[in-house]
KOLNU-670135 format. One record per atom (N, C-alpha, C, O, CB): residue number from 1; x, y, z; atom name. Coordinates in pm, 1 decimal, decimal comma. Glycine has a CB too. Example, Ala and Ser with C-alpha at 12.3 -4.5 7.8 and 13.67 -1.06 7.14 Angstrom:
BEGIN
1|1319,0|-569,0|780,0|N
1|1230,0|-450,0|780,0|CA
1|1320,0|-330,0|780,0|C
1|1423,6|-331,9|846,5|O
1|1130,8|-447,3|904,6|CB
2|1285,0|-225,0|708,0|N
2|1367,0|-106,0|714,0|CA
2|1290,0|3,0|787,0|C
2|1340,9|113,8|803,9|O
2|1408,4|-59,8|572,5|CB
This chain:
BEGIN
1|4506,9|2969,9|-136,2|N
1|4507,4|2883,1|-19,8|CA
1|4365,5|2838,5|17,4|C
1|4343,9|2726,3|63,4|O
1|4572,9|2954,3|98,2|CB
2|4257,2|2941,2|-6,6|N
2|4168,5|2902,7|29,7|CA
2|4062,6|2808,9|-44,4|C
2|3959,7|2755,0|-3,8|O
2|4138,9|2992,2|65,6|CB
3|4117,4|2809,7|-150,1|N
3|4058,9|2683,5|-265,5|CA
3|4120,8|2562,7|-243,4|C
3|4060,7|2458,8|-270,5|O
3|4089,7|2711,3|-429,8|CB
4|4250,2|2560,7|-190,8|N
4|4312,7|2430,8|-139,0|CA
4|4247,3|2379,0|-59,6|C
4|4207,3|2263,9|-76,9|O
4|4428,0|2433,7|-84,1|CB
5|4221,9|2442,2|37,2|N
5|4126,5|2402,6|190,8|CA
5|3988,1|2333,0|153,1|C
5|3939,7|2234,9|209,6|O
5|4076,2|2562,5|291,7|CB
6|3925,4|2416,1|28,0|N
6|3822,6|2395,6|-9,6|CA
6|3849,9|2250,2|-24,3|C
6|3818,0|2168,4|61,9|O
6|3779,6|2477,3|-113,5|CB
7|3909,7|2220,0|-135,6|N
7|3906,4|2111,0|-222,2|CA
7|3942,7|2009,2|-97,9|C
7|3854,8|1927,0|-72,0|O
7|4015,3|2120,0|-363,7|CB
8|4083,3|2004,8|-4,3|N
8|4093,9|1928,8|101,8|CA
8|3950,4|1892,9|165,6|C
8|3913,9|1775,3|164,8|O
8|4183,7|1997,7|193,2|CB
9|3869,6|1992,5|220,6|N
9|3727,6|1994,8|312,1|CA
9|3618,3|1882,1|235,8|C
9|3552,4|1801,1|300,9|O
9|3647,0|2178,6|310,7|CB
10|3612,4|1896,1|59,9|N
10|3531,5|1798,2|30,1|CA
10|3603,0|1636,2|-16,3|C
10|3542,1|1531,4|-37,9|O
10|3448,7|1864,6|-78,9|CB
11|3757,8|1663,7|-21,7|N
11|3759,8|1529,2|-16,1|CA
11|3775,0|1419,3|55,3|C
11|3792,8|1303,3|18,0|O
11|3805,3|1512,7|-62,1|CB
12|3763,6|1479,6|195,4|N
12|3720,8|1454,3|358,7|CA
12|3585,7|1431,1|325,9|C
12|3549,1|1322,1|282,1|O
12|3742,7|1589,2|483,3|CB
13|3531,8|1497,6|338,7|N
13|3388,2|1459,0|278,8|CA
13|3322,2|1346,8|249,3|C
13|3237,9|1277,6|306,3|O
13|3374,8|1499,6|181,7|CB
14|3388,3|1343,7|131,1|N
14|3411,5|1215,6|-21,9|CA
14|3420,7|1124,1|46,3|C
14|3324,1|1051,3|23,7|O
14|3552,3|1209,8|-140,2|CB
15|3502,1|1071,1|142,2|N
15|3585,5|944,9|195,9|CA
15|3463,2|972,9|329,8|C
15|3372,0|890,2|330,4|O
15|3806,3|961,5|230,4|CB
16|3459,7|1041,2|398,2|N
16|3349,4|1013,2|535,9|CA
16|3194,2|931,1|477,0|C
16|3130,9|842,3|534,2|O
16|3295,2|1204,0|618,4|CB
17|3167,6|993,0|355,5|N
17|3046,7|921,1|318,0|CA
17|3054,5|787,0|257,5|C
17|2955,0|716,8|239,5|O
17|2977,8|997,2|231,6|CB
18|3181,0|750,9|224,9|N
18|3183,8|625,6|127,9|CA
18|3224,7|517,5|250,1|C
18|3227,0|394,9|238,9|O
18|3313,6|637,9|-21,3|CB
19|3259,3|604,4|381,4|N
19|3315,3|514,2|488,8|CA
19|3206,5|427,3|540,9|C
19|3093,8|476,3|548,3|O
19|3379,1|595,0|607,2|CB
20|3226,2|305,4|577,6|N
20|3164,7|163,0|605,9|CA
20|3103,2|223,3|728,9|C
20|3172,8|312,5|777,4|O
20|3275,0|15,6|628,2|CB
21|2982,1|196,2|796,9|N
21|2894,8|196,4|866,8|CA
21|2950,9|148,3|1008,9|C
21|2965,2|214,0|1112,0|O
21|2795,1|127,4|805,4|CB
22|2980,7|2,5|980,5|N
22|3054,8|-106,7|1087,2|CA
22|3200,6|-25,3|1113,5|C
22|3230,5|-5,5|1231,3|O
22|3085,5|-292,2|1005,6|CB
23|3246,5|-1,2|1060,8|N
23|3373,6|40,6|1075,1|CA
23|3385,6|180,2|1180,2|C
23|3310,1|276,9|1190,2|O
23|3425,3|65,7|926,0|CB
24|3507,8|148,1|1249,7|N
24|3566,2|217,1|1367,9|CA
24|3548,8|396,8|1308,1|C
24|3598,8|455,4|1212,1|O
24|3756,6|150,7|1399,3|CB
25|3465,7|435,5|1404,1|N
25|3477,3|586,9|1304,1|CA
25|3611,3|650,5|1348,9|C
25|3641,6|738,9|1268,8|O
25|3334,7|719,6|1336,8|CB
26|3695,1|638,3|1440,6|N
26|3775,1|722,5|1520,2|CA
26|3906,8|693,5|1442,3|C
26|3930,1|572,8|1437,3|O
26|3774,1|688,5|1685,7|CB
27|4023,8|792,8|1363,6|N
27|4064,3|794,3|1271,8|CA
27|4064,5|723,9|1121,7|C
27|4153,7|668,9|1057,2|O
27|4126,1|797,9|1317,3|CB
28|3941,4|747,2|1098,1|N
28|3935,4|764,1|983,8|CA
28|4013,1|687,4|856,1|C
28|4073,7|772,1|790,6|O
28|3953,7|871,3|992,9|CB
29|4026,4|576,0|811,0|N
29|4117,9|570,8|748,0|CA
29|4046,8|545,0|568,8|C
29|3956,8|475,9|521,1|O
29|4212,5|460,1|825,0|CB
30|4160,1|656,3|508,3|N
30|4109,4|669,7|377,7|CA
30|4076,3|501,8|262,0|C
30|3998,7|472,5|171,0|O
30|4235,1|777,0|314,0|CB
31|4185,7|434,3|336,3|N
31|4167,1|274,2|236,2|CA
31|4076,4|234,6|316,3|C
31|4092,2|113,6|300,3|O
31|4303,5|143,0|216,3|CB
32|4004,9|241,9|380,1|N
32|3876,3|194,6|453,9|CA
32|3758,0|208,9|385,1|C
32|3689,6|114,4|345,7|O
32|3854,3|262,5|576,3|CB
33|3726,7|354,3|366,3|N
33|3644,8|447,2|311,2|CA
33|3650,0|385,5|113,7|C
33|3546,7|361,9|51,1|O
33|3722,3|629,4|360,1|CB
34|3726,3|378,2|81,3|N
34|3765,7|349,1|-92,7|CA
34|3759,1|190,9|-73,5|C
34|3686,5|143,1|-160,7|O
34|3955,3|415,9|-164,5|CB
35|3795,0|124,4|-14,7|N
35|3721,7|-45,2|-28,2|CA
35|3655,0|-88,4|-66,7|C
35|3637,7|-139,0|-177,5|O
35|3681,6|-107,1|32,5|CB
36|3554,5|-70,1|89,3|N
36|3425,1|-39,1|-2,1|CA
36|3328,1|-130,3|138,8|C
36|3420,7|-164,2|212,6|O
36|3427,3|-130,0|-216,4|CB
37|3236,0|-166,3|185,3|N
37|3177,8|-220,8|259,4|CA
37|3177,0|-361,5|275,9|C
37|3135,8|-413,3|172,1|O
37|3089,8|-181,0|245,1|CB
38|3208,9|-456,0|374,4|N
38|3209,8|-629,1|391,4|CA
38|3082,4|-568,6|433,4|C
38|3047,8|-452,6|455,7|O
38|3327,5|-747,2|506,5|CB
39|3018,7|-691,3|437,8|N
39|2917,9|-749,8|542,3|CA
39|2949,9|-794,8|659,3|C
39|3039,5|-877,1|678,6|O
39|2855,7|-846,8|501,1|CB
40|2849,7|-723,2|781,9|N
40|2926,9|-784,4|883,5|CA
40|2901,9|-975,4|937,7|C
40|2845,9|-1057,8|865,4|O
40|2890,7|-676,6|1006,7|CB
41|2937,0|-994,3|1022,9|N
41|2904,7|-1130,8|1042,6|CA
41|2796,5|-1168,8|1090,7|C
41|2779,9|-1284,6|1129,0|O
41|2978,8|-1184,5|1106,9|CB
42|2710,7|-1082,6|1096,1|N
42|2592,5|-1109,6|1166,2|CA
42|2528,9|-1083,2|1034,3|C
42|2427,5|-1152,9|1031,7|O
42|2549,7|-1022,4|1305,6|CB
43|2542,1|-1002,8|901,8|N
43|2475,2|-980,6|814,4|CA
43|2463,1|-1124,7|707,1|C
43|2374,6|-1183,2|644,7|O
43|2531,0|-854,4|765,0|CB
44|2612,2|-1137,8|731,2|N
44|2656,1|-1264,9|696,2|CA
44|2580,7|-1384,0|682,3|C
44|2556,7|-1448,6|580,3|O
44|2735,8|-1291,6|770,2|CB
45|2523,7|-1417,1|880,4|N
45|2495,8|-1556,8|936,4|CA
45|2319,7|-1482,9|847,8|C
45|2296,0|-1557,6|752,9|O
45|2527,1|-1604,3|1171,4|CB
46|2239,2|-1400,6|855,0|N
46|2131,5|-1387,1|794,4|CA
46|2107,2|-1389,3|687,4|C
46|1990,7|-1397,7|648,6|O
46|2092,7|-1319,7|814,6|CB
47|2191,7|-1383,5|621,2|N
47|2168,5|-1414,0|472,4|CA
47|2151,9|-1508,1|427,3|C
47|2065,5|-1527,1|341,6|O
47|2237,9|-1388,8|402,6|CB
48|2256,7|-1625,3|486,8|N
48|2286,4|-1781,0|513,3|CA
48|2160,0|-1814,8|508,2|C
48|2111,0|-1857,1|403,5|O
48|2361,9|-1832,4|651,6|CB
49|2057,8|-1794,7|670,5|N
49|1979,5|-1794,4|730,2|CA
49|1844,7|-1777,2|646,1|C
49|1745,0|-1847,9|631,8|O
49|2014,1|-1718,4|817,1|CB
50|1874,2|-1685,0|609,5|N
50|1771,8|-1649,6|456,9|CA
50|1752,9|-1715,8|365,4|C
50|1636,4|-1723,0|326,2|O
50|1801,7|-1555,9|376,3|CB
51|1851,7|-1786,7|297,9|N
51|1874,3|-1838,6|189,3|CA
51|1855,1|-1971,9|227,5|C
51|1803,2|-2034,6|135,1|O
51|1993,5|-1803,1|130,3|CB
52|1880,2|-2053,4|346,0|N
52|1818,5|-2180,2|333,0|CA
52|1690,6|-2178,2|430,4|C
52|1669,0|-2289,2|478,9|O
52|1924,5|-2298,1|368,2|CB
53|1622,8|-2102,3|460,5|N
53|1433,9|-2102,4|467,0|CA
53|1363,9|-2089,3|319,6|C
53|1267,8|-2150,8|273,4|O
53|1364,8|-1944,5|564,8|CB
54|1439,1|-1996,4|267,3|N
54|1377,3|-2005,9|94,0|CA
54|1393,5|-2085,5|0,8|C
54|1320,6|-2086,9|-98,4|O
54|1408,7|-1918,5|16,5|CB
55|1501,4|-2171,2|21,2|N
55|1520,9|-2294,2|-72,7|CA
55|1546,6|-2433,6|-2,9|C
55|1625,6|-2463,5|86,7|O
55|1644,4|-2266,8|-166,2|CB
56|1425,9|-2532,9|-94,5|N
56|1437,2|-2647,5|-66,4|CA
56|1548,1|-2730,9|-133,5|C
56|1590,9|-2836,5|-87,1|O
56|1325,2|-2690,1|-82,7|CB
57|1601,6|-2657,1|-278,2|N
57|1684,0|-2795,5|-313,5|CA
57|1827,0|-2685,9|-342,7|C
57|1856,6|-2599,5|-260,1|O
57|1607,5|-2918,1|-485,8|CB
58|1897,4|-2704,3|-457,9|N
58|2060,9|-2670,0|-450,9|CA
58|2029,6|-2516,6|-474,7|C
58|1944,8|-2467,6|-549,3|O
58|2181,8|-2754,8|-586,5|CB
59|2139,1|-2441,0|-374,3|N
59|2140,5|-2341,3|-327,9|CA
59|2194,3|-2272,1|-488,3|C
59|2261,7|-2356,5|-547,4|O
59|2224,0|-2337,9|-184,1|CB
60|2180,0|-2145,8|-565,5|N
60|2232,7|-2083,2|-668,9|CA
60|2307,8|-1927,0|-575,6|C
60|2297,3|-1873,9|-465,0|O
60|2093,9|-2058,2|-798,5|CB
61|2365,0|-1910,8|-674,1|N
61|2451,3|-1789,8|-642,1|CA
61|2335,8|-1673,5|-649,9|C
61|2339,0|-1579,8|-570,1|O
61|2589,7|-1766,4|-759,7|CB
62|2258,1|-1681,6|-726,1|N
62|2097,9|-1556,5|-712,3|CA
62|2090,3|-1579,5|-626,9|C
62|2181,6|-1522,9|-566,7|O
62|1947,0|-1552,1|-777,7|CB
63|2004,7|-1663,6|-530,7|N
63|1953,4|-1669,2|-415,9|CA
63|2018,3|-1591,9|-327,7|C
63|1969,3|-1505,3|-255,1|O
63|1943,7|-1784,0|-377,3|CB
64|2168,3|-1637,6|-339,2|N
64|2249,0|-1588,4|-204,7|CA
64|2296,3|-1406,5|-243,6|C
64|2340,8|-1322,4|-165,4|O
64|2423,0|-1714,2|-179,2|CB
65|2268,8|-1394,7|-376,1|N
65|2233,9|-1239,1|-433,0|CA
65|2117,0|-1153,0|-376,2|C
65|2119,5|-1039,5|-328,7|O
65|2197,1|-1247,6|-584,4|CB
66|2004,8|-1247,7|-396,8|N
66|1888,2|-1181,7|-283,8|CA
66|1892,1|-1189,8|-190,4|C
66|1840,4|-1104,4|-118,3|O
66|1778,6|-1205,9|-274,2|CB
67|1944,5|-1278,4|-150,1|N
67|1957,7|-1253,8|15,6|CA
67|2040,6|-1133,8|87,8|C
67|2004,6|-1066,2|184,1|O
67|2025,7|-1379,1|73,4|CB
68|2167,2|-1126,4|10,8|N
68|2256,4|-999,9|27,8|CA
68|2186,8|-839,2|31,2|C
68|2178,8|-746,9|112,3|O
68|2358,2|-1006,3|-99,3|CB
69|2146,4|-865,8|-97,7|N
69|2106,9|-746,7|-142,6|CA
69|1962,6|-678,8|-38,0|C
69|1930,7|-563,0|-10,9|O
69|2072,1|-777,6|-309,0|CB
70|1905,0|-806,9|-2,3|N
70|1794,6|-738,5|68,0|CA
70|1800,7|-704,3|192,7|C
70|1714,6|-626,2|232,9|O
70|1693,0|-800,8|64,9|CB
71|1894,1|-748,9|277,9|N
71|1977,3|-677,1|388,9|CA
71|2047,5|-543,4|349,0|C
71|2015,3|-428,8|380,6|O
71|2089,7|-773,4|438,1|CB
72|2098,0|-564,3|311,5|N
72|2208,3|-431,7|237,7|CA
72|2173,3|-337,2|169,4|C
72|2242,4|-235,6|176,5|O
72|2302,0|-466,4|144,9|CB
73|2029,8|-338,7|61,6|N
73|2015,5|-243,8|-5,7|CA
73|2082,7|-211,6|-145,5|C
73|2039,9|-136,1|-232,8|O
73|2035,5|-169,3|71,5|CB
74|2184,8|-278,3|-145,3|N
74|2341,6|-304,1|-216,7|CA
74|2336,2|-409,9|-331,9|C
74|2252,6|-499,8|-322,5|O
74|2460,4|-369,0|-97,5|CB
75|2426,8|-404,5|-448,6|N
75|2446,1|-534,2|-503,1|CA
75|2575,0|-580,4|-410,3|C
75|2649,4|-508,2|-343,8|O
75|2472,3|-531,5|-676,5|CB
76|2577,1|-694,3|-423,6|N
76|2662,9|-739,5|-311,4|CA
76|2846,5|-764,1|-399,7|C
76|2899,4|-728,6|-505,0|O
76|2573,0|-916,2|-235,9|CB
77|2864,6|-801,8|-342,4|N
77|3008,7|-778,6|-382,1|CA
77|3085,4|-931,7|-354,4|C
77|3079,0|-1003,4|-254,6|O
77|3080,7|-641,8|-280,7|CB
78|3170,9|-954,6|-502,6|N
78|3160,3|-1140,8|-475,3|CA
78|3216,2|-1176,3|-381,5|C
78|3171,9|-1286,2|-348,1|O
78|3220,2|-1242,0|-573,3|CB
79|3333,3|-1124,1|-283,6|N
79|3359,6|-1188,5|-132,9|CA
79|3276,3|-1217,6|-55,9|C
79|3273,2|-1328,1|-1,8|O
79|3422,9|-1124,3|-53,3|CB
80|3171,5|-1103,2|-29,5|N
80|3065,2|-1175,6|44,8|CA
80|2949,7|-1218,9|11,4|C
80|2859,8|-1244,6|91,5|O
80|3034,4|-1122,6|127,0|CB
81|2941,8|-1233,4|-145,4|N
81|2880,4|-1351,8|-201,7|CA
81|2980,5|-1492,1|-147,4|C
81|2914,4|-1551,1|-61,8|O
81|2874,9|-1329,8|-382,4|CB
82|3069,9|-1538,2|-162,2|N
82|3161,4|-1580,0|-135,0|CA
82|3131,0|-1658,1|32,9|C
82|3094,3|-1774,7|47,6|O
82|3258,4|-1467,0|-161,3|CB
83|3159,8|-1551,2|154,3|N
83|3141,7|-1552,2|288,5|CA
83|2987,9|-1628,1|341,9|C
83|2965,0|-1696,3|441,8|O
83|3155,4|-1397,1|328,6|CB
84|2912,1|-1590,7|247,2|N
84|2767,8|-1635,2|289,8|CA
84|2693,7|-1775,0|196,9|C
84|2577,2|-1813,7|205,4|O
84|2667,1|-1488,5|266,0|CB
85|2800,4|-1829,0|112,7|N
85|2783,1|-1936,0|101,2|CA
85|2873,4|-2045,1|162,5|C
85|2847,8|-2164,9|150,6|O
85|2770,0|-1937,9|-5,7|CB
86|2968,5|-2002,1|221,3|N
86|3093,9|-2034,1|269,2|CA
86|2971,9|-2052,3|416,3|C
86|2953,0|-2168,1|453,7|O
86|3253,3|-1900,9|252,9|CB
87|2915,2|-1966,8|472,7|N
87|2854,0|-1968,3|581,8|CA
87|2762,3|-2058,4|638,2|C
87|2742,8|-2101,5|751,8|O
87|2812,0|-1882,1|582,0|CB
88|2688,0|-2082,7|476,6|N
88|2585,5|-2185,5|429,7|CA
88|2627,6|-2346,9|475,8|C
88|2571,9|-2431,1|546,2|O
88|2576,1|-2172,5|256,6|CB
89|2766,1|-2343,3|391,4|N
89|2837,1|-2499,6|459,0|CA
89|2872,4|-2506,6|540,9|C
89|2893,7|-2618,4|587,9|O
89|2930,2|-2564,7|423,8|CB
90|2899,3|-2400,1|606,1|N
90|2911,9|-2476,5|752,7|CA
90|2718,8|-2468,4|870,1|C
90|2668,9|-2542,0|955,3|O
90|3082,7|-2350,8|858,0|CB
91|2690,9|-2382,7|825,8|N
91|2509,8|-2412,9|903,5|CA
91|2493,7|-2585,3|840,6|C
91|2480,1|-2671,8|927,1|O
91|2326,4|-2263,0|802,6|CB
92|2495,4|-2625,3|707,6|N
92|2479,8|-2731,4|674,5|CA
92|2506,2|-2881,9|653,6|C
92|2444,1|-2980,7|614,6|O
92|2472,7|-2703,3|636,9|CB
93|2659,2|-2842,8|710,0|N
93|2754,3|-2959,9|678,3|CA
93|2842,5|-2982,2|585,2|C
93|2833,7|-2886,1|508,7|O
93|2701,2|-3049,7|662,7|CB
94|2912,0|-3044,5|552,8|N
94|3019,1|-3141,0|509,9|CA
94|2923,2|-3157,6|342,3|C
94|2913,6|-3099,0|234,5|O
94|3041,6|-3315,4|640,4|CB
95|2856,7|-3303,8|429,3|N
95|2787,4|-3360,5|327,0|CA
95|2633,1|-3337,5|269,5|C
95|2554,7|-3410,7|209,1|O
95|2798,7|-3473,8|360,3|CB
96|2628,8|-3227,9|308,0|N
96|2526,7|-3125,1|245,7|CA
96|2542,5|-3038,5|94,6|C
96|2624,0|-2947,9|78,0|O
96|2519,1|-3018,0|352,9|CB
97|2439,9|-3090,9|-16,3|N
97|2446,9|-3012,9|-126,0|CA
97|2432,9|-2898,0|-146,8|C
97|2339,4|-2862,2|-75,2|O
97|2394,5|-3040,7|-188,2|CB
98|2472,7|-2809,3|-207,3|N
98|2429,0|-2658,9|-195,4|CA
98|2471,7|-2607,5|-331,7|C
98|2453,5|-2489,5|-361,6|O
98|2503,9|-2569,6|-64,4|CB
C-alpha cells in the first residue's frame, strides 16, 4: 500500500510541475497540466508588439519564433505561433502585408 501512495504522491507531482503558470491552481486538472502551456494574451499582444518594432518588411514565421521564445523561455508551440500572427493582422490591418 505504501508504494501505491508513493507512486500516487509523485504522479501528483509530475502533473503540478508540468501545470501552466496562468492557469487556475485550485483543482487541479490533470488535462491541463499534460497540454501543455498557451500563451497568455498579454504574452500574445507582446510578441505581436515585438515582432513588428523588429521588422520593417514581410513578417516570417522565425521572427514570430523569436519573439515567442524570448518571452517564454520555450520553443513555442504552432497555435501560438499561429495566435501571434493572427494578432499581428489585426494590430495591422486588413490590407497590411505580413
Amino acid at each position: 500500500m505504501a508504494t501505491e501512495m508513493e507512486f500516487v504522491h509523485r504522479v501528483v507531482r509530475w502533473l503540478r510541475a508540468g501545470y501552466p503558470p496562468h492557469a487556475d491552481r485550485r483543482g487541479y486538472s490533470p488535462l491541463v497540466a499534460l497540454y501543455g502551456q498557451l500563451l497568455t494574451d498579454e504574452q500574445v499582444d507582446r510578441a505581436a508588439r515585438a515582432v513588428l518594432a523588429a521588422t520593417a518588411g514581410p513578417i516570417t514565421d522565425i521572427e514570430v519564433h523569436v519573439a515567442i521564445s524570448t518571452i517564454t523561455e520555450e520553443l513555442p508551440r504552432p497555435r501560438d505561433v499561429q495566435r501571434v500572427k493572427n494578432r499581428i493582422a489585426q494590430i495591422t490591418g486588413p490590407n497590411a502585408e505580413s
